[in-house]
C-alpha positions in Angstrom: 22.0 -5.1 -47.7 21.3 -6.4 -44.4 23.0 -4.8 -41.0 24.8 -8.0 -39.7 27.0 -5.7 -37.3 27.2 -5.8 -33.5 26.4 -3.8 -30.4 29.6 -3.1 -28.7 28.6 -2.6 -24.6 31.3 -1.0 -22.7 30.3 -0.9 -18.2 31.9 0.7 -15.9 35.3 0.0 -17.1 38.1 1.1 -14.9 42.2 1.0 -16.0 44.6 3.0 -13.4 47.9 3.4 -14.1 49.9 3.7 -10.7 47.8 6.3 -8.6 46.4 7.9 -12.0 43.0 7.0 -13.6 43.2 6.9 -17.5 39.4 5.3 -17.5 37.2 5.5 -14.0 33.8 3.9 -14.3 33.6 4.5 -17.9 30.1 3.1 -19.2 28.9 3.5 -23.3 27.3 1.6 -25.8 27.8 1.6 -29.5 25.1 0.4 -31.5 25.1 -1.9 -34.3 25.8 -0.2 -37.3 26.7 3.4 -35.6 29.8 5.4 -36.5 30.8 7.0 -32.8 33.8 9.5 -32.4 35.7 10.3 -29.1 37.0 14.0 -28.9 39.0 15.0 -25.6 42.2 16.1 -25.0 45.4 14.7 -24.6 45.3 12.0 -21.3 41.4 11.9 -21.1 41.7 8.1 -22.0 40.4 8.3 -25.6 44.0 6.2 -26.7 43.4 3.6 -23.3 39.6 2.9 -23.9 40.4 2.2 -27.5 43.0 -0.7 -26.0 41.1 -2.0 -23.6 38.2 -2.2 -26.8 41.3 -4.0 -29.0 42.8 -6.0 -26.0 46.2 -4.9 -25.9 45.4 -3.0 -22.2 43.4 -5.0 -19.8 41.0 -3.0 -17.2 41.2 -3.1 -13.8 37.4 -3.3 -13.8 34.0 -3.6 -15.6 33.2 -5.7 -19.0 33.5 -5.1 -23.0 31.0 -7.0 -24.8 30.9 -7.2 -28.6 27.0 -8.4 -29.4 26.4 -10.9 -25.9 30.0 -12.1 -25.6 32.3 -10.6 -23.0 35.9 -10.4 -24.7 37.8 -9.2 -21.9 40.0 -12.3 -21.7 39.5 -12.6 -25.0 43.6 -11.8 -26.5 43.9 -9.2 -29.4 44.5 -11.4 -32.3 41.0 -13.5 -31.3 38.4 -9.8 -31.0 38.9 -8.9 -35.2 39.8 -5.4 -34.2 42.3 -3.4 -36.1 44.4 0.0 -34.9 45.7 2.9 -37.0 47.7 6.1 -36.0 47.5 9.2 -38.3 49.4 11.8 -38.4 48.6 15.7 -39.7 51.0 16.4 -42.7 52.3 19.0 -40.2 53.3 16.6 -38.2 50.8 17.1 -35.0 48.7 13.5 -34.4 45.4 13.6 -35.5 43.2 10.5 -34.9 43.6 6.6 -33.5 41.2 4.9 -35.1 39.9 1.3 -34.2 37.8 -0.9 -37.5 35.5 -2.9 -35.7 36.7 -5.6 -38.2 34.6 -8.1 -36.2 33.1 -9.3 -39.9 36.2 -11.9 -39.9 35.1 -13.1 -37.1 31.6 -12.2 -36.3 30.1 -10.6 -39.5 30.7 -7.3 -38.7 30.8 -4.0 -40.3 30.8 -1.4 -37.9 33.6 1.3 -37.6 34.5 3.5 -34.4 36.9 6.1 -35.0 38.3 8.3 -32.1 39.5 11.9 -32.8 42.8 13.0 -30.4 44.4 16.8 -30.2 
């Protein structure tokens, strides 16, 4: 089966809330096809970079590219993205994960999954 999944480019992407920095300068790219996991703990920005990537939180600064199209004004419903919470049976959260559903709307398969305490 062919990889028709995109790269997703994330540079120097900046959100402050007030006088505190949930992202500063934050730079990654996630290649087409790669399953990427964000550990950290609580207020490190995993939850706000995962947002900005879904566009429900608009940076400050920098640019989100999915493949060559910047999607930063793109709105949510238009970028194919989807969010779930989990919960531990115990009750303690245990991941936010974004589908890069992007195959609706750009043949995409990729997933990226981020891990929270």
């Amino acid at each position: 089966m062919k990889n028709t999944s995109l790269n997703i480019s994330i540079e120097n992407v900046t959100k402050k809330y007030d006088e505190f920095y949930a992202l500063k300068d934050i730079s990654l790219n996630i290649t087409s096809g790669e399953f990427m996991t964000l550990l950290g703990p609580s207020g490190s920005g995993k939850t706000t970079l995962l947002m900005v990537l879904a566009g429900f939180t608009n940076p400050d600064h920098g640019s989100v590219k999915f493949g060559d199209e910047e999607v930063i004004l793109k709105p949510p419903h238009l970028r194919g993205i989807n969010e779930l919470h989990g919960e531990k049976p115990h009750g303690g959260r245990f991941s936010i994960c974004i589908q890069n559903a992007l195959r609706s709307s750009y043949s995409n398969d990729a997933a990226l999954t981020a891990i929270g305490s």
